[in-house]
N, C-alpha and C positions, 0 to 999 in steps of 0.2 A: 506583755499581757494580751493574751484572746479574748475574743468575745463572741457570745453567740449570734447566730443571725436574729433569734426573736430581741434579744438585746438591744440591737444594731435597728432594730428596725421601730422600738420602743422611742429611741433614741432620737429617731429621723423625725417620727408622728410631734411627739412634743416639741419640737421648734420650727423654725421658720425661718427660709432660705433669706425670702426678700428684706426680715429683718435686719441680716448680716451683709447683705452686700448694700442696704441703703445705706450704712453706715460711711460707705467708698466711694456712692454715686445717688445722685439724685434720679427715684424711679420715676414715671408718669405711666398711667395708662394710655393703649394704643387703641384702645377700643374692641381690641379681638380677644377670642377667647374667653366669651362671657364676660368680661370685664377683668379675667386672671393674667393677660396679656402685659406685662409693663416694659418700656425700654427704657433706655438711658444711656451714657457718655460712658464706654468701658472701661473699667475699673484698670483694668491692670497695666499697669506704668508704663507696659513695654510698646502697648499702642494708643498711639494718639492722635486722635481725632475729633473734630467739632461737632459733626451728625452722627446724632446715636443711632446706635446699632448695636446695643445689648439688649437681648430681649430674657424676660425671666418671665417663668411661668409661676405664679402662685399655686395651680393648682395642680401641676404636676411636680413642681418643686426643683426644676432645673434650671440654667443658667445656658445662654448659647448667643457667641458674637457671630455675627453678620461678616466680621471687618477680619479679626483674629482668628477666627475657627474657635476659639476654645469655648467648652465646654462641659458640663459638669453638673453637680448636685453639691449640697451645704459643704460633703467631706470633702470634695476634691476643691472648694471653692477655700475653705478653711487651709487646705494642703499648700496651693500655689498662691494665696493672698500671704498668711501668717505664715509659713512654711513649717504645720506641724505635719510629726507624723500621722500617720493611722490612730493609733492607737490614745494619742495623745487628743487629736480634733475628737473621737468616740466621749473621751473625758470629758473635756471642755462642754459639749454639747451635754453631757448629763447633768455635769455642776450648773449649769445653767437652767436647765430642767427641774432638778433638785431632783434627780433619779439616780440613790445609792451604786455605786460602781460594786459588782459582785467580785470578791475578794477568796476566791475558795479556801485556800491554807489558813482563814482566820474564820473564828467563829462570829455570827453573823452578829452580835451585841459587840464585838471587838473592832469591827469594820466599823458600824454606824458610828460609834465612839470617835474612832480614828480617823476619819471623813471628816465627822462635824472640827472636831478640833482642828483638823487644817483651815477647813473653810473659816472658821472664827480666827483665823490667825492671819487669814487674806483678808477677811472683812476689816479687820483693826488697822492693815497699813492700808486701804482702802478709805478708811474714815481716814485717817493722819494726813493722806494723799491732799483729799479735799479743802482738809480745814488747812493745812499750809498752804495751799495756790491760792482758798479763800484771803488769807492773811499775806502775801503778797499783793492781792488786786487790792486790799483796801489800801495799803502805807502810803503815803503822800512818795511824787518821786523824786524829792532830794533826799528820803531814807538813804539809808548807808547800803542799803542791799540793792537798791535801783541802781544808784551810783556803780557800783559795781559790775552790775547789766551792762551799763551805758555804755562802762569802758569795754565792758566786750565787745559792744554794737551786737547786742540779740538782740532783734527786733521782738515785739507783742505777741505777732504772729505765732513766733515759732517759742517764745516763752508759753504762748497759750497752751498750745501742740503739743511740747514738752513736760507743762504742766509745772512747771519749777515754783517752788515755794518758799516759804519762809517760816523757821521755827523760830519764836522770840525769845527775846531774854527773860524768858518767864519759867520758873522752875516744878510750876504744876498745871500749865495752861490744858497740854494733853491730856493728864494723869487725869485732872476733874470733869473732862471728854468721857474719857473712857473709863470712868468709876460707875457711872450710871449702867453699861452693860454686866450683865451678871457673872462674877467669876474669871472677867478679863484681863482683870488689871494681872494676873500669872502668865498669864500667855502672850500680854503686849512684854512682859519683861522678857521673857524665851526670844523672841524679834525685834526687841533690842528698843521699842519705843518708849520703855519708862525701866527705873532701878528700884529694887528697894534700897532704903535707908539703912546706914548702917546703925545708927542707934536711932529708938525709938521704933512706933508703925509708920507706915506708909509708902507711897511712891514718888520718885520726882521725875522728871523730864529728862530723859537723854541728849535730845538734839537743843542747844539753845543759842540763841543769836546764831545760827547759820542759816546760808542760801541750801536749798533743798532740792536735791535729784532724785526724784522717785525710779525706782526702779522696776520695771516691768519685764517679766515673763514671756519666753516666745508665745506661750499662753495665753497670753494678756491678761497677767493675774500681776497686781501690784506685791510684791514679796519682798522689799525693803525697801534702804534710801541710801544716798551720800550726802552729806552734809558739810558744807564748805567753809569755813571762817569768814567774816567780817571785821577781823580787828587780830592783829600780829600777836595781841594777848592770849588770845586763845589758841590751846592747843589740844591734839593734833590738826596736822591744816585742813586734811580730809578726813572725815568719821564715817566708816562704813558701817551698816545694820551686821549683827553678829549671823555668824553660819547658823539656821535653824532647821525644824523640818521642814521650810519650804522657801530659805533663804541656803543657797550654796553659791558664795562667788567662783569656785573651782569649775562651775557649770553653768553661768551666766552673761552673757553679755548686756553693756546698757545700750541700750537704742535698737536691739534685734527685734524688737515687736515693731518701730515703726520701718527700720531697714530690709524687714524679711524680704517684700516683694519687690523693691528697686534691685537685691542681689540677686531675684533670682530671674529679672529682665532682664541682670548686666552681663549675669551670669562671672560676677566677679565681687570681691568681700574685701573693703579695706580696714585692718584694725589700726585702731590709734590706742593711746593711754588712759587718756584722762574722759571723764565726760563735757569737760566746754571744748576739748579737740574734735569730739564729736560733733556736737551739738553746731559749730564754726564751720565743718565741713559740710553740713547737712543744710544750714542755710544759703550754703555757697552753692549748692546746688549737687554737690558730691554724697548723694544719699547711699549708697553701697555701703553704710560704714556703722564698724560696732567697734564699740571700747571694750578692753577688760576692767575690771573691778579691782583696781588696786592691787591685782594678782598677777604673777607668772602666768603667760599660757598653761594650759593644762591639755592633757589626752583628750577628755571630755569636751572640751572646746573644739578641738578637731572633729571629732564626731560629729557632735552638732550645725557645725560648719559643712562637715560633706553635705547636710541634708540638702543645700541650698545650692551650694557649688563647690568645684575644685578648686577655683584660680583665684590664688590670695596675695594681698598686696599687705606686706608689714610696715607700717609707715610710724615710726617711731621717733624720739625727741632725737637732737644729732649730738647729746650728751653722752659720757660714758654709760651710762646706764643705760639708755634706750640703747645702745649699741650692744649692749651685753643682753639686754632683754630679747631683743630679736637674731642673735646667736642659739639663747638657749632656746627658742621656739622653734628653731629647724629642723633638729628628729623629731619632735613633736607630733608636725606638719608632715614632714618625709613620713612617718609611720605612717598616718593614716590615707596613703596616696592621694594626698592634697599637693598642688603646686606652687608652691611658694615664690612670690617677689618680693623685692625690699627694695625699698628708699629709707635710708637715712637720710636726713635731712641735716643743713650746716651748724657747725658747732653751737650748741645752744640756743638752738631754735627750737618751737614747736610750732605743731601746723597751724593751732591758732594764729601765732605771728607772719609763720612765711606766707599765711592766707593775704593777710593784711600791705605784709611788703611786696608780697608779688603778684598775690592776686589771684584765683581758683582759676583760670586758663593755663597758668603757670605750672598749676601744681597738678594739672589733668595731663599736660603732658607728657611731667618726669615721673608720673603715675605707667601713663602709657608704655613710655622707654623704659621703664624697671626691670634692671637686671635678675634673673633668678637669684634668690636669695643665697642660696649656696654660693655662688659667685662671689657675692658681695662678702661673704663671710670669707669666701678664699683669701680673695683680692685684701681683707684685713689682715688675715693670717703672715699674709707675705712681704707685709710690713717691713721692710730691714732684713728684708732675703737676700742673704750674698751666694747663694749656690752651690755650700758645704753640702757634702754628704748626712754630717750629724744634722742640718738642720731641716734637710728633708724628711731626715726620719724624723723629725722631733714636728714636725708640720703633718707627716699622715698620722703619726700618732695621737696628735688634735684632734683628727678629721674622721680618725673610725669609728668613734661611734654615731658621726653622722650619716656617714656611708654607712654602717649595718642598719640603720633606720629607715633605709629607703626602701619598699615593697615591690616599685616598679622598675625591673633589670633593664629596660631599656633606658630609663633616666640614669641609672647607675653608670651602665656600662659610658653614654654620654659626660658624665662628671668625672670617670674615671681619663677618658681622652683629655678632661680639660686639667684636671692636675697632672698629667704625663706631659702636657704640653709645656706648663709655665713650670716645673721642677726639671724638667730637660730629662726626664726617665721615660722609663715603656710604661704604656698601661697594663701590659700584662704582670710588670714589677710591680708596678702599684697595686694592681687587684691582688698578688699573692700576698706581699705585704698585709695587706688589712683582712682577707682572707684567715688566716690565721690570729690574728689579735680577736681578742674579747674584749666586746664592748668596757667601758671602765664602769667602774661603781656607781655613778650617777645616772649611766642611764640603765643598767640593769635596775636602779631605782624607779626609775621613770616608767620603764615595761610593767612595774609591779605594781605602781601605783596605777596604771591603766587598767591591768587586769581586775585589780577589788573596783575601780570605778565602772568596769565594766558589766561589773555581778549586779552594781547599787544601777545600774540609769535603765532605763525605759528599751524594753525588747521591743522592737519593728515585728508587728503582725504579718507572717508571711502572707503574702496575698498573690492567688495565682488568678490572673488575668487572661479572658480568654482573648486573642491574637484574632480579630476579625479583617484587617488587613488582606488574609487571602480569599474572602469571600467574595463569591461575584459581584456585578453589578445588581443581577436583576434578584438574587439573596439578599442583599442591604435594600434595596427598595421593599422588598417584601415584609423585610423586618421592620423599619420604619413605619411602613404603610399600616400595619394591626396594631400600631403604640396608637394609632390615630383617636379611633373609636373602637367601644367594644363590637359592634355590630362586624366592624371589619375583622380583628381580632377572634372573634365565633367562625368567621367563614375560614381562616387559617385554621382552627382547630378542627373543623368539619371536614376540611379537608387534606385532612391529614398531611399539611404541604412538607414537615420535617424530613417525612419518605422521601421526598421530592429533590430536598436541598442537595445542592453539589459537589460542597464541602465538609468537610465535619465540622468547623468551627462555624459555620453557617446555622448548620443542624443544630450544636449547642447551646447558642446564642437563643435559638425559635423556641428550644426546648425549655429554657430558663424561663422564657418568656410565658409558657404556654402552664408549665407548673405551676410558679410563681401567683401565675391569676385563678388556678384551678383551688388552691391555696384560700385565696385570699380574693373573691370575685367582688367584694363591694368596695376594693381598692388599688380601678382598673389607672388612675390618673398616678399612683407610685410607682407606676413600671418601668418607668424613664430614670425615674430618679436611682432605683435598685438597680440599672444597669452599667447605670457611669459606674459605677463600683465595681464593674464587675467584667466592664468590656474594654479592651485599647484600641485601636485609637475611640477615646469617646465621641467624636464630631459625628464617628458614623452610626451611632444610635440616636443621632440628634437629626438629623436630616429633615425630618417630619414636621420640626419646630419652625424651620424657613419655606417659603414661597417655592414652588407652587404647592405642599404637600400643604401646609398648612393650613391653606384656603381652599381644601378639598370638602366639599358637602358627602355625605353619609354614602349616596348611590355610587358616586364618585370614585369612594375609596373601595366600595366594594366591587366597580368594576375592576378597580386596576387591582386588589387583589386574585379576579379569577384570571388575569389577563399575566401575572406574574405565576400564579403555577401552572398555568398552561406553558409559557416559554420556559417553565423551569421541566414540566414531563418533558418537551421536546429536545431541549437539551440532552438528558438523558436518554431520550430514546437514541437520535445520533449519537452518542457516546458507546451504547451498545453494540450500535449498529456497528459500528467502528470497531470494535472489538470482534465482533462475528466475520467481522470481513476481513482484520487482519491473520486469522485465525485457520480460515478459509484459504487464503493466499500461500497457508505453507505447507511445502508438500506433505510433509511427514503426520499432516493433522488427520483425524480422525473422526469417523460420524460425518462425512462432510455433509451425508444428503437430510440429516439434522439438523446442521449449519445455517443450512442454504434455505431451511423451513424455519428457523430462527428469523434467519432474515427480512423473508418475506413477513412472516405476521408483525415485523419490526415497521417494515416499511407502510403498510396495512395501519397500524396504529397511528405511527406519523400522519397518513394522509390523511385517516380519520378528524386527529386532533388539527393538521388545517382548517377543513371544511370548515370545524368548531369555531376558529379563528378569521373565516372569511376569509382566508387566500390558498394558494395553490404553490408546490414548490416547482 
């Protein structure tokens, strides 16, 4: 989905940067800036340190570390904290807003409709969120569901964090919650928080006597639960919320709202199973990590996964199922040029337990040493290989439709040396081999199910970023120096300094700037913030936010703007000059005594523009 720029920028006006990253760091004012100045301990996982040095602007609406370089504005902060897309952080910030997302293919009574009804469908596991953590902190903790805690060893902390709750043995506790809102009690049944009765009216309670995992949205929208038994009685052991419009376990993982920025500091994603394998690893200190929902990998899981990184760790129960679970996940993985690892782990263990018996140093390391998953799958395959002919072919036969899943021919051709190596064949037998085979029925399944999952998820807004990387030094100062003040910003329009610029991507960058405020001149303190969106690397439209631009007075920045297009004409004039004199130098040139009058009013100009500068060449 697109969006317009006045959208985008509707968008931007109704919220507030520093609300969103107070959430991650405590702000203080630094006293600059009119009081819009705040800093604080940088948010993002990947740096850490004691003296802050994130400084945010309230009133330009950016973000810029001292320590990290990065910076940004709400989308990009939304982008590398939560790891949504584009299109998705645009959402988010409207539903928050309460500003209708424009739906063009629906008519405009069909959207508003279809909006509210999700949002009432988040708001209801939203309310159920609350009142079961509520209903956990009250129980005395020899309850049966503390008890249960205990034996995990969650601590408070990270029950808080997590939010884990409790639904009681009570068969209408929710239902009589949520009968009070109007018209809900249909739509909490669609999400799985209440049923109707099958004789008679009314509703009862879905979840009861379980421990409660809420489930959260890269989004950070609550969009279902799990719910765990407390008594061998009841069944099944784990209850998931049903698939709805805004619950798909084929597209979710649990724990990716609080995992998103540790993965994309590690720049690596470990999946486990279950949610206390999670929840176990996370207090252990191995925060990189998302469960699936009761599910098979999916396509769409891969997708969602590239956003944040390629290099993935499968770390699965050392039971036949998790062995068979993290088989099937390898075209999966392979399709979507992700890099897969795997550790299994010892017969019937899960990582809850090996936490416990061995310890999270233990399990960082065999994390570290993990073999590519392909491997590990080989190395299964070869189980009670004697080195027949028929059993080779009955081994690449296994193995083609993992090898046609691979996108990246250099990993290919790599995998294909290592089954040549351990079946005692060429690789070039192996590659014709499988070269000719078609994939088998399961994963031509698999390709299909990608492709419809591919039509239903979320289109990436192409966004073409302009490349300021090769603009000069004294272009990035220039540009910085007119985000300062507008007074500075007037004398770059007056003087037409865009002529001036030495690059193009220079030029573009001045030009956005200079529209953008011609636009829109009583909203000169957004122009910082419209450009993180629109410029890479960002830190160099940020420059003006740290020392010494920042603590530049009014006179200040306007000298050193006439002081930047003066060495930006002088550049150019030597560039021409340069030109007129290589031009000059070859015989077969023409006009020379044109040339050479070129030259001179070249040189003429430069000495001019010295004088102007107080020196002499």
């Amino acid at each position: 989905m697109s969006f317009s720029q006045d959208f985008i920028d509707k968008v931007l006006e109704a919220n507030d940067l520093v609300d969103y990253i107070s959430q991650d760091t405590q702000l203080k004012s630094s006293g600059g800036g009119g009081g819009s100045q705040l800093m604080g301990i940088c948010p993002f996982p990947d740096h850490i340190e004691n003296t802050p040095s994130f400084s945010v602007s309230s009133s330009k609406q950016v973000y810029h570390c001292f320590g990290c370089q990065k910076s940004g504005n709400i989308i990009t902060y939304l982008r590398e904290m939560r790891g949504l897309s584009f299109p998705e952080a645009i959402e988010q910030l409207a539903n928050k807003a309460g500003i209708p997302i424009p739906k063009d293919e629906m008519p405009r009574r069909e959207v508003d409709k279809e909006v509210s009804r999700k949002k009432e469908m988040v708001a209801l596991n939203e309310m159920a969120r609350v009142a079961f953590h509520k209903n956990l902190m009250e129980l005395p903790k020899s309850h049966a569901v503390w008890q249960y805690l205990q034996k995990r060893e969650f601590s408070e902390e990270i029950i808080a964090e997590f939010e884990l709750g409790y639904a009681p043995d009570d068969w209408e506790q929710l239902s009589k919650k949520i009968m009070g809102r109007s018209k809900s009690l249909e739509l909490a049944s669609q999400v799985g928080l209440v049923r109707k009765r099958n004789k008679g009216t009314g509703f009862y309670d879905l979840f009861r006597n379980r421990l409660m995992f809420p489930i959260v949205s890269h989004k950070d929208e609550c969009v279902g639960f799990g719910g765990r038994v407390l008594s061998k009685e009841d069944q099944p052991k784990y209850l998931n919320s049903p698939d709805s419009d805004v619950f798909h376990k084929g597209r979710l993982f649990y724990g990716l709202d609080k995992a998103a920025k540790y993965i994309r500091s590690a720049d690596k994603v470990v999946i486990v199973e279950g949610y206390t394998d999670l929840i176990a690893l996370y207090q252990a200190g191995i925060r990189c990590v998302v469960a699936t929902l009761g599910t098979a990998l999916t396509a769409q899981h891969a997708k969602l996964l590239k956003r944040y990184t390629r290099n993935v760790y499968v770390l699965f129960d050392g039971d036949g199922a998790g062995r068979r679970a993290a088989e099937r996940s390898l075209p999966i993985l392979l399709t979507e040029g992700l890099f897969p690892k795997g550790l299994i782990l010892p017969d019937k263990v899960d990582p809850d337990e090996f936490l416990k018996a061995e310890g999270p140093e233990e399990l960082r390391r065999l994390l570290s040493t993990s073999p590519d998953l392909f491997e590990l799958i080989l190395i299964e395959n070869l189980k009670g290989f004697g080195g027949h002919a028929s059993e080779k072919v009955q081994i690449l036969e296994k193995l083609t439709p993992v090898l046609h899943s691979i996108t990246d021919k250099r990993l290919l051709g790599l995998y294909l040396q290592s089954i040549a190596g351990r079946l005692n064949v060429t690789p070039e037998w192996a590659w014709k081999s499988i070269k000719n085979s078609k994939p088998k029925e399961p994963q031509q399944q698999a390709t299909a199910r990608q492709k419809t999952e591919d039509n239903q998820g979320v289109r990436e807004l192409p966004e073409s970023l302009i490349d300021l990387s090769k603009a000069t030094k004294i272009e990035i100062e220039l540009i910085n120096v007119c985000l300062l003040n507008e007074s500075a910003l007037q004398m770059v329009i007056d003087y037409e300094a865009g002529a001036e610029m030495a690059t193009a991507t220079g030029a573009q960058v001045l030009g956005l700037i200079v529209e953008r405020y011609g636009q829109m001149p009583s909203k000169f303190d957004t122009l910082t913030a419209y450009l993180q969106s629109r410029v890479e690397p960002r830190e160099l439209v940020a420059k003006h936010l740290k020392k010494p631009l920042s603590e530049m007075e009014s006179e200040g920045a306007k000298k050193l703007v006439n002081e930047c297009v003066k060495r930006l004409k002088a550049a150019k004039l030597r560039q021409k000059q340069r030109e007129y004199a290589n031009k000059l130098a070859d015989p077969s040139s023409k006009n020379m005594a044109e040339q050479l009058e070129q030259i001179m009013n070249i040189h003429k100009s430069r000495h001019s523009l010295n004088r102007e500068n107080g020196s002499e060449e």
